[in-house]
ZADO-1210 file (C-alpha; in nm, 4 decimals, padded with zeros to 6 digits):
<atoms>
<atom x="-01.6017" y="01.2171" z="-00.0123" code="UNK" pos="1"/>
<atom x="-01.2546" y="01.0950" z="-00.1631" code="UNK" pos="2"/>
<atom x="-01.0855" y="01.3317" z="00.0808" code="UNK" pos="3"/>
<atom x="-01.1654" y="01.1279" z="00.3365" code="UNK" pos="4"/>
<atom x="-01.0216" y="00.7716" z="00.2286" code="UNK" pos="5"/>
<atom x="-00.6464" y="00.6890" z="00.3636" code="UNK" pos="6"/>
<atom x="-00.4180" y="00.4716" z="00.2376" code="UNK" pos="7"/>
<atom x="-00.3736" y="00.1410" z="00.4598" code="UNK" pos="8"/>
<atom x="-00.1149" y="00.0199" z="00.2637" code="UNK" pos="9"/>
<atom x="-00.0236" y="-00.3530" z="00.3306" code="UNK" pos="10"/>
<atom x="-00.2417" y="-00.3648" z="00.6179" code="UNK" pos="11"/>
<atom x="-00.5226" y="-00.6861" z="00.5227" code="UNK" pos="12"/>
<atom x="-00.8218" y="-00.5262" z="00.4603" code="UNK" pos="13"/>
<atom x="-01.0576" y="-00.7417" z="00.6565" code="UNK" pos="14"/>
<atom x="-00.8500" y="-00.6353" z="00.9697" code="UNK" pos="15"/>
<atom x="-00.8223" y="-00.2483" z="00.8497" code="UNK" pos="16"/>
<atom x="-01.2069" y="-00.2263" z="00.7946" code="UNK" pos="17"/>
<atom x="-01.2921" y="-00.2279" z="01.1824" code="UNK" pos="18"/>
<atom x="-01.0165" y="00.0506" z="01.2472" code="UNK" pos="19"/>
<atom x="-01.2315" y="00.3304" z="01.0529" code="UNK" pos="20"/>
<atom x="-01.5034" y="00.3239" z="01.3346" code="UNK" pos="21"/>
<atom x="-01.3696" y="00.0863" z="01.6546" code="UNK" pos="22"/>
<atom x="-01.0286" y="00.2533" z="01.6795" code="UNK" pos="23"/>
<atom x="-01.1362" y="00.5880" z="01.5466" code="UNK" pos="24"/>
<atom x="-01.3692" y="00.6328" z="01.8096" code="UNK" pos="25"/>
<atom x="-01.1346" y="00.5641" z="02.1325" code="UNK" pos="26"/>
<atom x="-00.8063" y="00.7245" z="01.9236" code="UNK" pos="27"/>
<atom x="-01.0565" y="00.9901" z="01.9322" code="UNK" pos="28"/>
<atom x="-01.1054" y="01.0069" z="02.2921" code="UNK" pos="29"/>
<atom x="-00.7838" y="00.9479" z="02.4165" code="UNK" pos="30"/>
<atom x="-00.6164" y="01.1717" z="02.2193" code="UNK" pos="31"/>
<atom x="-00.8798" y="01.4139" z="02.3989" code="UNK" pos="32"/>
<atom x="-00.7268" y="01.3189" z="02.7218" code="UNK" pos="33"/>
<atom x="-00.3729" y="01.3595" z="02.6721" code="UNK" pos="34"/>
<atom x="-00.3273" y="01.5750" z="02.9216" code="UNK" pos="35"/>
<atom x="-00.4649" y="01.3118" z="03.2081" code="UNK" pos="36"/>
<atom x="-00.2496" y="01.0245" z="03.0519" code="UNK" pos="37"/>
<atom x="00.0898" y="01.0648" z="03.2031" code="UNK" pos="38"/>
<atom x="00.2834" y="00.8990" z="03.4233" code="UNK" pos="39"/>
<atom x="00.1278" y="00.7174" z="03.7021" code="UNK" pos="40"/>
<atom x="-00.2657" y="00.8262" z="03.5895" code="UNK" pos="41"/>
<atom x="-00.5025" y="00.5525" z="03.5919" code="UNK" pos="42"/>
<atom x="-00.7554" y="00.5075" z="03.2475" code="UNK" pos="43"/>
<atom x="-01.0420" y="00.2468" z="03.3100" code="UNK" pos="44"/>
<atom x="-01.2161" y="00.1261" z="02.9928" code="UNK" pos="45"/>
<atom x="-01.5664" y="00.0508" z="03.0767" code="UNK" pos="46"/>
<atom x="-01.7061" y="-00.2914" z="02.8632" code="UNK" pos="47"/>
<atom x="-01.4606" y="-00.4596" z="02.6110" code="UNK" pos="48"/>
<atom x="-01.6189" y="-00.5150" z="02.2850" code="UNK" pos="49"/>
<atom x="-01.5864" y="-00.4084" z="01.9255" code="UNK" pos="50"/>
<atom x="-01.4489" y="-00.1053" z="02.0700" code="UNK" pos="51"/>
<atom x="-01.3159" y="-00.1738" z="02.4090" code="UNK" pos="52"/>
<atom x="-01.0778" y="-00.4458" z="02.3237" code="UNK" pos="53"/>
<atom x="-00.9009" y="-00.1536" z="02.0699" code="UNK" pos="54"/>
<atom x="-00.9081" y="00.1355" z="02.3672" code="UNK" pos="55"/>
<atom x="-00.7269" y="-00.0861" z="02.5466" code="UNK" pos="56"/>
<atom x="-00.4672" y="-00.1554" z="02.3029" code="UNK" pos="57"/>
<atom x="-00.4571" y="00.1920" z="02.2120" code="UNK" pos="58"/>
<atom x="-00.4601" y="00.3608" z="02.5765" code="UNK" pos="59"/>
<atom x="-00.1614" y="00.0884" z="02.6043" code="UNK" pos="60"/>
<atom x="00.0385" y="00.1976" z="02.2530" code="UNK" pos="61"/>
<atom x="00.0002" y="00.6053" z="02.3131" code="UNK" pos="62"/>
<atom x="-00.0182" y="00.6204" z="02.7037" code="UNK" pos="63"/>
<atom x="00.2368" y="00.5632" z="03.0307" code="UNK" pos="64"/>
<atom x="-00.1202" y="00.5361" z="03.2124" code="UNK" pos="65"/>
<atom x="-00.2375" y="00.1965" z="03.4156" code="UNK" pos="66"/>
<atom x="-00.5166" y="00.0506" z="03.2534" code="UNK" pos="67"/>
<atom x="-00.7846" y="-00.1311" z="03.3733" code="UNK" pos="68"/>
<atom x="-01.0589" y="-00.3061" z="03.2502" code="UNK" pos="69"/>
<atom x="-01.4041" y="-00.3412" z="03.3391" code="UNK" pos="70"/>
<atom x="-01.7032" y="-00.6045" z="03.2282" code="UNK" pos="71"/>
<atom x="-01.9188" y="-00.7956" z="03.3188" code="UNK" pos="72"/>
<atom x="-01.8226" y="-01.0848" z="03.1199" code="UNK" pos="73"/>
<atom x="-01.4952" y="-01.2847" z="03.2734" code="UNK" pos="74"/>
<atom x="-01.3964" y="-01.4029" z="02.9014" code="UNK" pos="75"/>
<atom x="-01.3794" y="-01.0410" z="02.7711" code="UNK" pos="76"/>
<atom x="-01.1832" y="-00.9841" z="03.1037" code="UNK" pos="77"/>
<atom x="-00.9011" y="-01.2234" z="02.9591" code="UNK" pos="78"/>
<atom x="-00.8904" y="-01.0544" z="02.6331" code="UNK" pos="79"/>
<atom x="-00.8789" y="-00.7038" z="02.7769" code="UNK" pos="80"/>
<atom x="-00.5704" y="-00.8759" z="02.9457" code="UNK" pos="81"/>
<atom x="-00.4537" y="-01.0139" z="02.5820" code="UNK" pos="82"/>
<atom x="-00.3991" y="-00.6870" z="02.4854" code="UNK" pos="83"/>
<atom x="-00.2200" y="-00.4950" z="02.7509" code="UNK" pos="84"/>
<atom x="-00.4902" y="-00.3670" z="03.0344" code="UNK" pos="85"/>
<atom x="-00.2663" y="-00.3975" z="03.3355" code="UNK" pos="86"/>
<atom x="-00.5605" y="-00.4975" z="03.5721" code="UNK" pos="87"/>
<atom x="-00.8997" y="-00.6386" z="03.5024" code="UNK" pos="88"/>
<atom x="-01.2727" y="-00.6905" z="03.7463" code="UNK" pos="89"/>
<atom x="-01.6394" y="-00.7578" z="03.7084" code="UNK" pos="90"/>
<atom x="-01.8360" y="-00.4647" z="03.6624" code="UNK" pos="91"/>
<atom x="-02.0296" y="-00.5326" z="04.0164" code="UNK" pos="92"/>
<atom x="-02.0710" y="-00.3688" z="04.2964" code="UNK" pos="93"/>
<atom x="-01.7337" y="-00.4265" z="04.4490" code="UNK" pos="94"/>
<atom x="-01.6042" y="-00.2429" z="04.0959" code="UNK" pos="95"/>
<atom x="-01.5884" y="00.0906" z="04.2596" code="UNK" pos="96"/>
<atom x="-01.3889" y="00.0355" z="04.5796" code="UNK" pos="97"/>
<atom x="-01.1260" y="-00.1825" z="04.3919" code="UNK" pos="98"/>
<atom x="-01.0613" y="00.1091" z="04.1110" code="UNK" pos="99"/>
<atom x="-01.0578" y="00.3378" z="04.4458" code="UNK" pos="100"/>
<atom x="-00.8144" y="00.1018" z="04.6104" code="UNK" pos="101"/>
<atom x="-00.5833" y="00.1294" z="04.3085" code="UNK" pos="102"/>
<atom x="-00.6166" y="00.4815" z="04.3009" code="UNK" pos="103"/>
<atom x="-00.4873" y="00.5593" z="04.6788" code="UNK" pos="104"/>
<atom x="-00.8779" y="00.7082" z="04.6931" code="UNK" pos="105"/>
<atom x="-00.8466" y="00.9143" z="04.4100" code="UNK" pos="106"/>
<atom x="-01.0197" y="00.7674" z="04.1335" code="UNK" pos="107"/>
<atom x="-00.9677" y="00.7248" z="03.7585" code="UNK" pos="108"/>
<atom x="-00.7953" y="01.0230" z="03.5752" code="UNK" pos="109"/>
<atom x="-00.9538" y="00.9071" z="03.2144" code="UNK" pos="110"/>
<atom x="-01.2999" y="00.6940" z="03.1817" code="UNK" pos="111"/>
<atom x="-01.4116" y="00.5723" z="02.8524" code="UNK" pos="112"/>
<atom x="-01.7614" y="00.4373" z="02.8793" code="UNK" pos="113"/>
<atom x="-01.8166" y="00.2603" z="02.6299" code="UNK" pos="114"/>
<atom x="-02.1965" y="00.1240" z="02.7193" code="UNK" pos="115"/>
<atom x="-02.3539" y="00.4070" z="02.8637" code="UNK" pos="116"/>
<atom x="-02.6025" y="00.2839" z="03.0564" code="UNK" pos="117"/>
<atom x="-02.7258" y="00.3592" z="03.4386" code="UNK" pos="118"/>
<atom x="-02.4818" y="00.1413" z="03.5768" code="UNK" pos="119"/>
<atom x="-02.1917" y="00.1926" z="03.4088" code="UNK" pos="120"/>
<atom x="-02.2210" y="00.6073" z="03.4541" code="UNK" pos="121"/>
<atom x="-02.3145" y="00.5591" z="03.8129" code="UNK" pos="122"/>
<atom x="-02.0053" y="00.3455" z="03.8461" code="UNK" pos="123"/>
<atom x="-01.7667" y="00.6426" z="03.6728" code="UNK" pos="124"/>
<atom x="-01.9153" y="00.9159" z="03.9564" code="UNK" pos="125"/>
<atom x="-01.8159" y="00.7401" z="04.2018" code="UNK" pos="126"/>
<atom x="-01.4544" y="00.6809" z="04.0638" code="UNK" pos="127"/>
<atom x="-01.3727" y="00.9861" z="03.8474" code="UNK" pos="128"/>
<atom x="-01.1137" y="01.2230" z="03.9931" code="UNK" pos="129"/>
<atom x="-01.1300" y="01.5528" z="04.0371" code="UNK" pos="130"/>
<atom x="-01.0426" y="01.7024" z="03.7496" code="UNK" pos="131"/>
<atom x="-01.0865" y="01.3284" z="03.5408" code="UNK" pos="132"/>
<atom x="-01.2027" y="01.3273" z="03.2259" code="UNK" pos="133"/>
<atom x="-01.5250" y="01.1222" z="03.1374" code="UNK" pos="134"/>
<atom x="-01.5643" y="01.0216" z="02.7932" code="UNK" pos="135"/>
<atom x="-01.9171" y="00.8699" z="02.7302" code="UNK" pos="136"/>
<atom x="-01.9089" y="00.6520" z="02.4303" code="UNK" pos="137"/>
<atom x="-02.2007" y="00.3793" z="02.4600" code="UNK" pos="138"/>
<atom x="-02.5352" y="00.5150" z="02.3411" code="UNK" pos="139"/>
<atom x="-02.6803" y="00.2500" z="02.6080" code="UNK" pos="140"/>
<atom x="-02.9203" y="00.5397" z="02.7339" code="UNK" pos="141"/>
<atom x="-02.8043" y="00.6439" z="03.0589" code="UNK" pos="142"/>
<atom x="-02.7956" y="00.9562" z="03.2487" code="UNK" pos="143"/>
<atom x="-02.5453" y="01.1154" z="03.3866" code="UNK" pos="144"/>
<atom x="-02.6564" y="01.3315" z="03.7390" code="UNK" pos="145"/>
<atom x="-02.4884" y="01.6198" z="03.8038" code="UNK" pos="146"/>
<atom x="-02.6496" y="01.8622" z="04.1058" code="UNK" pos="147"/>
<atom x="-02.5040" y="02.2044" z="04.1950" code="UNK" pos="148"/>
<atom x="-02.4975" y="02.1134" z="04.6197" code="UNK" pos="149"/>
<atom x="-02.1454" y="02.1385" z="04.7820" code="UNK" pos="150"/>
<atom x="-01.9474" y="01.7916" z="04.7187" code="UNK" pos="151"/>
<atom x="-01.7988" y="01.6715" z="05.0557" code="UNK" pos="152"/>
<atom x="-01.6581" y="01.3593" z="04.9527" code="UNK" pos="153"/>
<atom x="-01.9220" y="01.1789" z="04.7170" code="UNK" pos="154"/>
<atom x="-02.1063" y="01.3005" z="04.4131" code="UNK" pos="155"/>
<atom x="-01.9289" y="01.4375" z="04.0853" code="UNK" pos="156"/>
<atom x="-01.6214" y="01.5355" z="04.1884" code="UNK" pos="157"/>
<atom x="-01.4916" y="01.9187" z="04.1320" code="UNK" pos="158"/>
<atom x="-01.3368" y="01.9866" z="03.7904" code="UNK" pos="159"/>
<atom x="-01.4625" y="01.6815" z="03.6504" code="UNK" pos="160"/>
<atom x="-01.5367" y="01.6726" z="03.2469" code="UNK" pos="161"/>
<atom x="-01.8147" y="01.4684" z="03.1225" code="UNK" pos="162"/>
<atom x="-01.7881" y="01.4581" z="02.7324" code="UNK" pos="163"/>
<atom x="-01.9964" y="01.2691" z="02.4420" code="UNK" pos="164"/>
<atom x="-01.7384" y="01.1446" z="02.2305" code="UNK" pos="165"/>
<atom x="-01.8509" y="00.9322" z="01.8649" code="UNK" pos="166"/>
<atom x="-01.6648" y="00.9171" z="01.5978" code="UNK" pos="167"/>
<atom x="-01.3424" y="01.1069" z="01.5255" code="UNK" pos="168"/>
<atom x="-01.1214" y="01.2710" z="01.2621" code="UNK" pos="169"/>
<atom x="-00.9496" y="01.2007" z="00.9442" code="UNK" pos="170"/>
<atom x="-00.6399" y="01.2158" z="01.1558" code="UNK" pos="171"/>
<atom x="-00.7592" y="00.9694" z="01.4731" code="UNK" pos="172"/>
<atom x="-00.8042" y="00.7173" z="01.1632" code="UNK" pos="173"/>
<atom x="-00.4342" y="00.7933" z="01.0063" code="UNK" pos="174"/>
<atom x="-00.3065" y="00.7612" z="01.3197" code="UNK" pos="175"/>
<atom x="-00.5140" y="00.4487" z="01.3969" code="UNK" pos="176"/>
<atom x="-00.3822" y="00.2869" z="01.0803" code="UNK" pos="177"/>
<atom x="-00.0373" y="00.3894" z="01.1492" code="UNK" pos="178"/>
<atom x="-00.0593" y="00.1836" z="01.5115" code="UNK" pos="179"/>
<atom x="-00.2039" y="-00.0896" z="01.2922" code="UNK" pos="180"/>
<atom x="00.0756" y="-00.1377" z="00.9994" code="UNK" pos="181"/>
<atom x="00.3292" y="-00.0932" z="01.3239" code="UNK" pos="182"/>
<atom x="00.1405" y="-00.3937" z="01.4726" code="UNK" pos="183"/>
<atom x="00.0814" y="-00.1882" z="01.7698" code="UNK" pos="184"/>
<atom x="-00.2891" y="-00.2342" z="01.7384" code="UNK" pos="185"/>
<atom x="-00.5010" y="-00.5102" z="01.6014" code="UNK" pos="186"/>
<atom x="-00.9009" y="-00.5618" z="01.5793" code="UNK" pos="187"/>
<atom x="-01.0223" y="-00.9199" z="01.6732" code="UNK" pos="188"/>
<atom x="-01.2439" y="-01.0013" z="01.4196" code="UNK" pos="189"/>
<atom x="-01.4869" y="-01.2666" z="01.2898" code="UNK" pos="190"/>
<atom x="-01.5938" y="-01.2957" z="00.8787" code="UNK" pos="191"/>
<atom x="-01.8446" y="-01.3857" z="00.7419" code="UNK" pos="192"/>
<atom x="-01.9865" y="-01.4106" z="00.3700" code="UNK" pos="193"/>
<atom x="-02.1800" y="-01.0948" z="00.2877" code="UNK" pos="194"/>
<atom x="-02.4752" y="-01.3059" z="00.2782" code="UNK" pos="195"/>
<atom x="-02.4257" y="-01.3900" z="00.6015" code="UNK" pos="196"/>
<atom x="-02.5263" y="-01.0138" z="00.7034" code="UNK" pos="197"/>
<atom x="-02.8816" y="-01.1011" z="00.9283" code="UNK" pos="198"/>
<atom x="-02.7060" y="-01.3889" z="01.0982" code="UNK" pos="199"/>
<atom x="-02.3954" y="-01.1852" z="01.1726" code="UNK" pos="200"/>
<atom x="-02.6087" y="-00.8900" z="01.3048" code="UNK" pos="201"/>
<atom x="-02.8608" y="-01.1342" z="01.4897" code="UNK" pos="202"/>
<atom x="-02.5283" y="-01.2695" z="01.6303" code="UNK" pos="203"/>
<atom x="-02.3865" y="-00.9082" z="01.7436" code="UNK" pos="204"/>
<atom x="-02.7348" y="-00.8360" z="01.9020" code="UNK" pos="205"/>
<atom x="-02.7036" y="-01.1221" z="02.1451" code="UNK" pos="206"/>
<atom x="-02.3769" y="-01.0452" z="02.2029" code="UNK" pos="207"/>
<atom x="-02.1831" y="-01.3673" z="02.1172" code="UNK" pos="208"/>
<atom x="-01.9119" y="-01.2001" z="01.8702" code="UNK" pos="209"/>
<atom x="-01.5778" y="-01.0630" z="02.0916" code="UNK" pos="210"/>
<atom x="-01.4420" y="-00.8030" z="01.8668" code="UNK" pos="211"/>
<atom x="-01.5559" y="-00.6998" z="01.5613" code="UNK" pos="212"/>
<atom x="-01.7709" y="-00.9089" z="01.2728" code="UNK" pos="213"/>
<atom x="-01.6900" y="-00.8525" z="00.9075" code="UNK" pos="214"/>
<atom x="-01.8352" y="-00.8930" z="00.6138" code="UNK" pos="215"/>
<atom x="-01.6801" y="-01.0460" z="00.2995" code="UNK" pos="216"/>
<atom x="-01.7913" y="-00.9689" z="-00.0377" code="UNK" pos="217"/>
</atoms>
């Protein structure tokens, strides 16, 4: 529907195309979490891709939080650096006790998973803070368990929020172009001809485009 079309205004259109589903998504979230994001909370972005790599940048524009970064891929690392996450680590097994570390014990007020699978959710319950926020993003297939025994210092902590968040609002994508025409935000992106639509998707499944790809007509 026309309703739903915004004005981007001088904004280059091959960079404003990403922002209507890779920002709107985390703008989404994070807007979700206010309430977690203010001074001295921690937000960890969980795998820096199409979407990661704008969290971060948006976490960074909207939030007094500490950021940090986690993948398993060291080059994504340096771009989650790039755009403002103020710390960045492997998603391995020494993940956990380093986000801990940071934390004085207390884990991550704000998650945003963006892969969803086993390892990345078992990785948020044993970091989330009581009373953290868990946004699960990824569709990678992973579940979440929750049991109803007494918590005495591991498990999902009490008061902990686990949400599915996809998508967003007309106004998470105003306010995502807004960040963009301020040049608080920007999507790393890589064209190609609109011909070029198998390769580009072949590409994306094997995960060698950072960013976002997009096609020109």
């Amino acid at each position: 529907p026309a309703r739903h079309l915004v004005q981007i205004g001088d904004l280059d259109p091959v960079l404003a195309a990403p922002l209507a589903d890779a920002a709107m998504t985390p703008m989404h979230a994070v807007k979700a979490s206010a309430g977690r994001l203010g001074p001295g909370s921690t937000a960890v972005v969980i795998g820096i891709g199409g979407l990661g790599h704008l969290a971060v940048q948006i976490l960074r524009a909207v939030a007094p939080c500490r950021i940090v970064a986690v993948d398993q891929d060291p080059e994504r690392l340096k771009v989650a650096e790039q755009h403002g996450a103020d710390v960045s680590m492997l998603s391995d097994e020494g993940a956990a006790p380093k986000i801990l570390e940071l934390t004085g014990g207390r884990g991550a007020d704000v998650v945003l998973d963006l892969v969803g699978v086993d390892a990345t959710i078992a990785l948020v319950a044993r970091t989330i803070a009581p009373n953290g926020i868990l946004h699960l993003i990824g569709v990678g297939g992973g579940t979440l368990a929750i049991d109803a025994s007494p918590v005495d210092g591991t498990g999902w902590p009490w008061g902990a929020v686990a949400r599915r968040t996809y998508g967003g609002t007309r106004a998470d994508l105003l306010d995502c172009v807004a960040l963009a025409r301020a040049g608080q935000i920007a999507a790393d992106v890589r064209t190609f001809p609109l011909a070029d639509g198998p390769r580009a998707l072949h590409l994306l499944d094997a995960g060698d485009i950072h960013g976002r790809a997009v096609l020109i007509p």
